[in-house]
N, C-alpha and C positions, 0 to 999 in steps of 0.2 A: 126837310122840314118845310112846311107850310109858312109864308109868311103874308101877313096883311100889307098890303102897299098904305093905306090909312094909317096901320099905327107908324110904319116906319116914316112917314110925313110928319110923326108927333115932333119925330127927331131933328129935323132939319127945316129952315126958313121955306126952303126950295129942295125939289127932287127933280132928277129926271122923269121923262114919263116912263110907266111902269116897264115899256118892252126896250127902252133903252138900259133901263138899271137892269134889267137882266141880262144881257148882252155886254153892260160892263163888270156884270157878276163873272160871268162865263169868263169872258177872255182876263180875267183878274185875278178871280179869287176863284167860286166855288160853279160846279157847271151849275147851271137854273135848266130845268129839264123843261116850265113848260109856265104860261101867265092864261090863267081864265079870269074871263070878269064874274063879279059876284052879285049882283045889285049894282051899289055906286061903290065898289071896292074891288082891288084887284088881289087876285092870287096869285104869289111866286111859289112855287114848285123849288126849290133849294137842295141842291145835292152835298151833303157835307161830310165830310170825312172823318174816321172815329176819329182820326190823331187832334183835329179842329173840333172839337164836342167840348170841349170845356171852355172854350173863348168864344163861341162862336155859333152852337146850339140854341139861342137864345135871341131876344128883339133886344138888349143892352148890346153884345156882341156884336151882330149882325149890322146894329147901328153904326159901335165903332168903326167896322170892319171898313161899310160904305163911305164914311166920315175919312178913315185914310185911303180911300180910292178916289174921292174928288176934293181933297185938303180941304175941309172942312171940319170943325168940332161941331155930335153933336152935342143937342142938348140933353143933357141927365137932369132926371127930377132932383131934384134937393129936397132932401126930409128931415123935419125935426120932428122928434116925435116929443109929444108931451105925456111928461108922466106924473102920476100924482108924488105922495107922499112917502107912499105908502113902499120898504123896499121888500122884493123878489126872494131875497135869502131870509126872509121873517117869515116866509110863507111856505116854501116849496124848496127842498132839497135833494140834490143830481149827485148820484154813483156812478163811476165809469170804471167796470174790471176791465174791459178790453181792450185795454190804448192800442195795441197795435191794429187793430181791427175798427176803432173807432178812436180817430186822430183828433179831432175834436167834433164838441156836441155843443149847442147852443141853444138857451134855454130864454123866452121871453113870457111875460103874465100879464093879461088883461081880464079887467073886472068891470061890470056894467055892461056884458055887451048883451045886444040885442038883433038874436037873429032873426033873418026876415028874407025878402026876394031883394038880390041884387039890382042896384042901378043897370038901365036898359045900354048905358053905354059900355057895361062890364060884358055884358051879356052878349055884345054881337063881338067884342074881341076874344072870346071863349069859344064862340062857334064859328068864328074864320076860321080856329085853329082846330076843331073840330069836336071842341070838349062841350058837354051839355050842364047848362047851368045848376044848379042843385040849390045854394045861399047862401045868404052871402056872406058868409065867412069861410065856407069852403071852396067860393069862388076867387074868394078873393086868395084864399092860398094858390089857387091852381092859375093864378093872374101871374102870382108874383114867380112860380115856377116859369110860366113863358116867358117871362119880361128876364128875369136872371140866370136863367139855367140851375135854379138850387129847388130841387122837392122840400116839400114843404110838410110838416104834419101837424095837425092840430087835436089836442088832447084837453078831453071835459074834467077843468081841477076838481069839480067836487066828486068823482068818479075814480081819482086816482085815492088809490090805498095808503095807508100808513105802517113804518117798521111797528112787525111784533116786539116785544122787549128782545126776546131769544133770537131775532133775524138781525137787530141792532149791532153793527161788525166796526162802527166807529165811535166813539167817547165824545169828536165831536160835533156829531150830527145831533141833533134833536129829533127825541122819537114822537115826538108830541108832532110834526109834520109832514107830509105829503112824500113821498119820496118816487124819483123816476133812478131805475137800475137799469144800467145795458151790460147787459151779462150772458152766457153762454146758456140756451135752452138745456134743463135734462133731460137723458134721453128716456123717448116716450112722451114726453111732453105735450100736450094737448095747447090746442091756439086756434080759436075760433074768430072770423075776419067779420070785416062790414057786413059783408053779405049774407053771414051768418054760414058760411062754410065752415068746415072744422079739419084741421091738419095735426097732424103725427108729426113733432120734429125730432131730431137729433142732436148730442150733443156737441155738432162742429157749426149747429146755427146759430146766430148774433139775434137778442130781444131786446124789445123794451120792455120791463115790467114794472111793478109796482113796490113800493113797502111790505103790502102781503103776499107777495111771488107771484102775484098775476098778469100774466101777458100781457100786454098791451100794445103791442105791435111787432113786425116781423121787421126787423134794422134794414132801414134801405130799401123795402118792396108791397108793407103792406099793413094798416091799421087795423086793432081789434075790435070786438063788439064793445067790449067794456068799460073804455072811456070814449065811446063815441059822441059825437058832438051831436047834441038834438037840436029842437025849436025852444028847449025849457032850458038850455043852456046857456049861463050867465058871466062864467070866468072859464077863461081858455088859458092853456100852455100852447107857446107857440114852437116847435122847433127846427129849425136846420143843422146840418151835420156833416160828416163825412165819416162812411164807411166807406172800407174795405170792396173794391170792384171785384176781385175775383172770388170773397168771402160771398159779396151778394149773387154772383152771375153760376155758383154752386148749389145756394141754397133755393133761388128763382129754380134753377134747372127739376133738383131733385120734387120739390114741390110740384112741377108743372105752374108757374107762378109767373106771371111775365107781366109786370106793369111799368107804364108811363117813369114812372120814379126809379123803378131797377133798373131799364133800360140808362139814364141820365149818369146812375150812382156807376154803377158796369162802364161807362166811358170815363167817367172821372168827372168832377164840379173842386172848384176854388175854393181852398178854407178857410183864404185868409177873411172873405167875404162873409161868412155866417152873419158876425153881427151886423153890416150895412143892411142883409135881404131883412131880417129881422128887423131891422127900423121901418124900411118899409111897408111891409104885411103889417107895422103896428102903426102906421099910420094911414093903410087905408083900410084898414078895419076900423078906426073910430070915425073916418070919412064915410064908410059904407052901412054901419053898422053902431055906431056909437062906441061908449067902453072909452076907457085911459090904462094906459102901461103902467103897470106899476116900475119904481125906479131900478134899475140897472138891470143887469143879466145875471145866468148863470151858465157861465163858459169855462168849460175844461178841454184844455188845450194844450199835446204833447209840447208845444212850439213853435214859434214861426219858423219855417223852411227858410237854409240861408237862401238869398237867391242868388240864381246863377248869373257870374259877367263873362261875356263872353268879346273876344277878341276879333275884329274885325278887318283886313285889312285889303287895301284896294287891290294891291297887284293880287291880291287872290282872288277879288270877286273878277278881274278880267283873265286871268288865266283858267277857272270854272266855265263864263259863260262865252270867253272865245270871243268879247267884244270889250270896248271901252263903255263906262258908265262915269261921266260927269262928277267928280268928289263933290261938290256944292250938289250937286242932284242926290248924290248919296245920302248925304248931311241931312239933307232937309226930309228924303224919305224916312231916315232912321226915326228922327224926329216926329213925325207923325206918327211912327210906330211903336217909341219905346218914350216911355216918360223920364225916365232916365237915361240920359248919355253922354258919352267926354268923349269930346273930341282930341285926338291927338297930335299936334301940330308935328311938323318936322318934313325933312323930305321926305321919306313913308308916310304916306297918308292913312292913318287907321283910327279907329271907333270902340272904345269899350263901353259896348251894350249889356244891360242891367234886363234881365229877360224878368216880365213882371209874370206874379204867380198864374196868372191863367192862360200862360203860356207853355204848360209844360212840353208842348214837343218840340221845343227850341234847346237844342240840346250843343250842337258845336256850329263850328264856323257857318260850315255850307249849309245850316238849317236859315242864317243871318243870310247868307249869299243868294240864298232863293226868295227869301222875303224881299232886298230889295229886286230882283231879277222880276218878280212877276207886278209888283204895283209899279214899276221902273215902265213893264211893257217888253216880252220877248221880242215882241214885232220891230221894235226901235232899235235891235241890235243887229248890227251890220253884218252879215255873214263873211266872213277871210275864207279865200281859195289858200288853200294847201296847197301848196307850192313844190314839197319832197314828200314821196312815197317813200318807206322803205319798205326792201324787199319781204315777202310774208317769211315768217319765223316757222319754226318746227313747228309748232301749235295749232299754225294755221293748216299747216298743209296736213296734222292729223286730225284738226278737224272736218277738214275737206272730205278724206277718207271715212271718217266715223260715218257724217253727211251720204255718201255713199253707199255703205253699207245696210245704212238705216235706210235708205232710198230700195235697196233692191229687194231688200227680206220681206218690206211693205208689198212691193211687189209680184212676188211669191207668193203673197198670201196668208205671210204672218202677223199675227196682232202684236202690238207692242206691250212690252212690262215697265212697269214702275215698281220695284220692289225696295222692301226696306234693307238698308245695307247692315243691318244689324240681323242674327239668327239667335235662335234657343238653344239649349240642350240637346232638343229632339236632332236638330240636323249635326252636330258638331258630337252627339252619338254615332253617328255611320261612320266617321274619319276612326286612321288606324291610331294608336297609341301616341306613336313618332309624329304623328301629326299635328294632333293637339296640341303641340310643344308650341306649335311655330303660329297658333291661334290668338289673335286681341283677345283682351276679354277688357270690360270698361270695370273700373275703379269705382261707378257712383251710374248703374244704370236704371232709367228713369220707368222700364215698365221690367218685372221678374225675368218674364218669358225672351228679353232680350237682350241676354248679357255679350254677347259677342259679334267684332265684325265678320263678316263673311269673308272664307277665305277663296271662295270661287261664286259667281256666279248663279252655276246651275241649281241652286237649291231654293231661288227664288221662282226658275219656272218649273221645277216639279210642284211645288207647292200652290201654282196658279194651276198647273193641270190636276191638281189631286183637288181644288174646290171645284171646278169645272168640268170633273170626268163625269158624272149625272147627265151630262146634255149633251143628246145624240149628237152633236157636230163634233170633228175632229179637232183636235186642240194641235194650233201651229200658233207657238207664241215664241218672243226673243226680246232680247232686252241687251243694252249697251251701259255699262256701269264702272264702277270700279270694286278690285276686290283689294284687300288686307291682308298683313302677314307680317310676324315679325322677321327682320331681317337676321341672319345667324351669322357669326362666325365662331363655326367649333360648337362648343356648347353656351356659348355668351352670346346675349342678345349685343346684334350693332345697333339696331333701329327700326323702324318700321317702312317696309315695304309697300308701294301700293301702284297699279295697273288698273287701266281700262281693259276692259275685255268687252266680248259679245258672247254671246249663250243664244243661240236658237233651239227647239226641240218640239218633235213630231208625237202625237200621240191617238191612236186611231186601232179602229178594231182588224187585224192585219192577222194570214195567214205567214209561219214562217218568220222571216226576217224581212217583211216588205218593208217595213217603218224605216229599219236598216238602211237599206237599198234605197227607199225614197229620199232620207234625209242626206244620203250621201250624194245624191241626182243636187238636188237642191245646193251641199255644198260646193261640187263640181262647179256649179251653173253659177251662184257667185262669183267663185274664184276666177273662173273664165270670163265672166264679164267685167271683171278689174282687170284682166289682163296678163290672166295668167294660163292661159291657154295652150295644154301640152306638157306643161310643166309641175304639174298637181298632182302630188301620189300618196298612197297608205301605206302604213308600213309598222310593224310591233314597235312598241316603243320599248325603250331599252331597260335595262336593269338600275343604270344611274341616269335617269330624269331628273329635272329637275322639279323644285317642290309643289310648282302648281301643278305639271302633267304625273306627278306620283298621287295629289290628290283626286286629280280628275278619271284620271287610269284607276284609282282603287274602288271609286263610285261607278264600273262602267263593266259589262261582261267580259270576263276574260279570253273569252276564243269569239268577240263579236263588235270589236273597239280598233281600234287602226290611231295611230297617232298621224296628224298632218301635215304635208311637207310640201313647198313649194322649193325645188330644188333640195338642196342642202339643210334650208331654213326652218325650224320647226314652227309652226302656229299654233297648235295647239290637239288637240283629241276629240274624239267622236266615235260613239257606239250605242251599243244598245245599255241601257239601266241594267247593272245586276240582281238578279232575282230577288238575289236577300233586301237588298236597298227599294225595291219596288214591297215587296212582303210588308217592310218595315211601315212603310209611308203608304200601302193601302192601296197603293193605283193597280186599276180592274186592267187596262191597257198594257201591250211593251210599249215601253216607250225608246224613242232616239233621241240623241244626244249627241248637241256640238258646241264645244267653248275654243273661241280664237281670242289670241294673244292681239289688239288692235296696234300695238307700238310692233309687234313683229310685221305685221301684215302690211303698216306703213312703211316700213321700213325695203321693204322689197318692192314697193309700190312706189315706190320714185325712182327706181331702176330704169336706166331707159329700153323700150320697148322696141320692137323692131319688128316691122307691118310688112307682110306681105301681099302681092298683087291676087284678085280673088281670079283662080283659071276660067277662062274663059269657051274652056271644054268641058266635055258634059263628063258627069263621073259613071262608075259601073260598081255595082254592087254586088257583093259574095256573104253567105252565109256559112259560119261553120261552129260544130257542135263538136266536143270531146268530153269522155268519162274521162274523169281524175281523181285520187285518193281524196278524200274529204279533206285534210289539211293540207292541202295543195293550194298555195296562192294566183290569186288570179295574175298578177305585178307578173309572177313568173312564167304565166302562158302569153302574157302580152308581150314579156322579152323576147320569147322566142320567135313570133308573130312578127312582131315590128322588125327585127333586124334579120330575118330572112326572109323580108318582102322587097324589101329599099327602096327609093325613092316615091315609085309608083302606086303604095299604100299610102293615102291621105288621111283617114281617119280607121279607130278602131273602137267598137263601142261594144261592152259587155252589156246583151240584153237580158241575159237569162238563166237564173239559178235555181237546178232543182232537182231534191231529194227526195224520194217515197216511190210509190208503186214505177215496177219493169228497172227501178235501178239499182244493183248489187251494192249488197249491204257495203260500208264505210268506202263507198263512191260519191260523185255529183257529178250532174251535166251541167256543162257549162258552155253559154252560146254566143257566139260573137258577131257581128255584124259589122263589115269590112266595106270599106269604102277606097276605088281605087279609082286615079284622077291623073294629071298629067297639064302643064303650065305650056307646052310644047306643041302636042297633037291630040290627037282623038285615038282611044286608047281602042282596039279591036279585042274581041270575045277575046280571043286565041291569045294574045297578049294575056291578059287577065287570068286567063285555065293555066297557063305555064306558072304564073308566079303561084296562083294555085296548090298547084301540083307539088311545087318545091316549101311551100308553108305545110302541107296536111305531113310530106316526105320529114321535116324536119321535127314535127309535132311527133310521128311514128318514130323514132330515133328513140325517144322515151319509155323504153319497155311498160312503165306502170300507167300510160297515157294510150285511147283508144280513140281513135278518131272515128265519128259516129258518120257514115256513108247512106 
């Protein structure tokens, strides 16, 4: 918010100069983004936070605010308003159906007034702030909004309607006068504005209307044509209120409707204040404009809010900020902060703070602990060296690995997910019968489509590849989350289960099973660069898995999925989508698929590791190619390769899978690329051709296996 450095001077004997009070803004209270001069006025630039919008939005507020950052009171105007004889409830009579939507409404009446051009000194505090003069009585509303933070609306009494006999719903109202109704628009509802626009509303919007059902304003956002305030205009209703923030920040939306005053009402404003702003506006409308109040109000009011006390006590605000703060420095800041407060002697030193209404984000202890903490001054608090580390906990060192993981997949090439941990019907359709047993489902879910948590991962990045498959680039995305499950024993549920996991998956236009192939290169190529090098293998997963890898195994092709294993340890599963599961969900692409268990993956990942020296000899390279029955595993041509080579194979890398033309039906070639090295000497051809010769001899041993020459 803008603020005039001239009106805030109203406030106080003495100010800093303007680029000092901003700079005790910033490191105090609210950042000040930026100070331009104006003429002979300065501009603060004010950065304020919605939770600060009700105390603090405004020049009374802001005044305060300053006022407790250099112990000073400011000055408040004092207003008596004078009123004639004449009372408010002989004239004009206030409906309120919607108390919860409308907590109170406050109703004031002035007669004689005389509208005209505002005083020239109304007019340049209107346009610091950036609002254009209009008259003065609707400037002077729009004065008393800046100066209080309360929207203000003013309505022409001879323009408001009277109950028909038949609309008469109370015995003792009197139909013989003026009536204001805040009540629920019906739908279809017609409501034509200042401007002379015209809107459609519904019936979940809040009105002002009249005696004859006629609108006359939109609650909280927006005045109608029909008691508009002219130049011929002689008796006004004045009113402030409080509605309902999310009632208005609904009906602004669906409208397209976004005013100064919905903006205020959407943060919240003070109720206890209605009638003070009201004394006010009626007393500088007969300063600006002539006119007398008639005597009292018309205030309908659920109640005063109790207010909250809250308990304050020292060793808590030094065990929060990590330093000592002064009890007497306490004392005295409370004091400038709270008009109410007892101090409580003894040797605990503590404070029951009375949090006044236009305070509502002062909610517990540490909302008090930061209050004094920052007009105390963070800078004044002595920082303490930590003296005992203790050692990192399990947490850390899984997050360390999570950390990691998310590091290399970026790496690779993947974009990250943020999925909702919540699914529909649509996905928790694909799971088998047994499965769904073992599915959350929430008790009270806030949107239809997502009644259940997720009980894997992957269903969040098929569905970021099923929006994304339209766009020629290849979809490589991964997400680190947690999944859900009820925990079983037998047929009783024990509790709820829950894991982090990772999910990466490749999706691209692929002859074959490259997707396959690639996404498995990728997971290799992680695992090895944690440290898992040599130790990484695939393998069927088994009949009795466990519940995540039976779900992930049943989403995944049956002869094209491998479960994951480093050693012993299983991590988790990886393949390709099953046709049906891709048909279902629409994706033009195969896609690959990998979900790891990250508490497994940690868990092998603090194992210690054991480094060998890199040789220092050059290595020698052999190629070799074999037909093999189509369901032939590769794991088992590497067994026979690696343990009748021995020590002198160093590395062994399948490069090459492939089925179709020159190769006999329910065959595949399969090509490996063999690396032979030596920590000792420099390995000779003739070395290399022998071990050779004893791998292609042992591969030959396998009647249904042809070594291709």
């Amino acid at each position: 918010m803008i603020f005039s450095y001239n009106w805030l001077k109203t406030y106080f004997p003495s100010l800093p100069d303007p680029y000092k009070l901003a700079e005790l803004l910033t490191l105090r209270a609210f950042q000040t983004e930026n100070v331009r001069r104006e003429g002979k006025d300065y501009l603060l630039d004010v950065d304020i936070l919605s939770n600060r919008a009700v105390d603090a939005q405004h020049y009374d507020g802001m005044a305060r605010e300053i006022g407790v950052l250099l112990g000073k009171e400011p000055k408040m105007r004092k207003v008596k308003v004078k009123e004639s004889r004449e009372r408010i409830d002989k004239q004009l009579c206030l409906r309120v159906e919607e108390k919860t939507d409308c907590p109170r409404y406050t109703l004031r009446m002035m007669r004689q007034v005389r509208i005209g051009e505002s005083p020239e000194w109304l007019k340049a505090r209107l346009q610091s702030a950036g609002l254009r003069p209009i008259n003065s009585v609707v400037d002077a509303a729009n004065y008393i909004m800046l100066k209080t933070g309360h929207p203000i609306h003013v309505f022409d009494y001879d323009r408001v309607g009277k109950p028909a006999p038949l609309r008469q719903r109370s015995k003792k109202k009197n139909p013989t006068l003026p009536e204001l109704v805040i009540r629920r628009a019906d739908r279809g509802e017609g409501f034509t504005s200042l401007e002379d626009k015209h809107y459609v509303l519904n019936s979940e919007m809040l009105v002002i209307s009249d005696g004859e059902g006629d609108i006359l304003g939109l609650a909280g956002i927006k005045g109608g044509r029909k008691a508009e305030v002219t130049k011929k205009t002689t008796t006004i209703i004045l009113e402030a209120a409080q509605f309902s923030g999310p009632l208005v920040r609904r009906t602004s939306r669906m409208l397209g409707l976004r005013t100064a005053a919905a903006v205020r009402f959407m943060q919240g404003v003070d109720p206890d204040e209605t009638p003070v702003v009201l004394g006010e506006l009626s007393a500088l409308i007969s300063e600006t404009s002539g006119g007398i109040a008639l005597r009292g109000m018309l205030d309908a009011y659920n109640g005063l809010k109790k207010r909250t006390t809250i308990r304050l006590r020292h060793e808590r605000i030094e065990s929060l900020l990590g330093g000592t703060v002064p009890k007497e420095t306490v004392t005295q800041i409370l004091r400038r902060l709270f008009a109410s407060l007892r101090v409580i002697s003894g040797t605990a030193a503590a404070w029951d703070v009375r949090v006044p209404s236009f305070r509502p984000d002062l909610v517990l202890e540490e909302d008090i602990v930061e209050e004094v903490a920052r007009i105390y001054g963070y800078d004044k608090i002595a920082p303490e060296t930590v003296f005992k580390v203790g050692p990192p906990d399990a947490s850390d060192r899984f997050y360390e690995w999570s950390e990691q993981v998310h590091t290399r997949l970026t790496y690779f090439g993947f974009s990250e997910l943020l999925s909702y941990s919540l699914v529909g019907e649509e996905f928790l359709s694909l799971l088998e019968p047994k499965q769904k047993k073992a599915v959350l489902e929430l008790a009270n879910p806030t949107r239809p489509e997502l009644h259940y948590l997720r009980p894997v991962l992957l269903f969040g990045a098929l569905d970021a590849i099923r929006k994304n498959q339209d766009s020629s680039a290849a979809s490589r995305v991964f997400e680190i989350g947690r999944i859900y499950r009820k925990s079983m024993l037998g047929s009783a549920v024990r509790g709820v289960f829950e894991e982090p996991h990772v999910v990466f998956a490749l999706a691209r236009p692929s002859v074959g099973g490259e997707n396959f192939f690639a996404l498995k290169g990728v997971l290799t190529a992680l695992l090895e660069s944690l440290g898992f090098a040599g130790s990484v293998w695939f393998d069927d997963a088994p009949a009795s898995a466990s519940e995540f890898h039976e779900v992930v195994r049943s989403l995944l092709h049956p002869y094209r999925s491998a479960q994951v294993k480093v050693d012993q340890t299983v991590l988790g599963q990886m393949g390709e989508l099953h046709p049906e599961v891709a048909r279902r969900m629409k994706l033009k692409e195969r896609v690959a698929v990998c979900e790891l268990s990250l508490p497994a993956l940690a868990g092998i990942a603090d194992r210690e590791l054991e480094y060998q020296p890199i040789s220092r000899y050059p290595a020698l390279a052999r190629d070799c190619a074999l037909l093999v029955p189509r369901g032939t595993k590769v794991i088992e041509v590497l067994d026979v390769i690696e343990n009748t080579a021995g020590k002198l194979l160093s590395d062994t890398d399948l490069f090459d899978i492939y089925e179709g033309e020159e190769i006999p039906e329910g065959k595949k070639n399969l090509a490996f690329h063999l690396i032979f090295q030596s920590n000792e000497r420099t390995l000779t051809d003739g070395e290399v051709d022998a071990v050779m010769k004893r791998i292609i001899h042992a591969l030959e041993e396998r009647p249904e296996w042809e070594v291709r020459k």
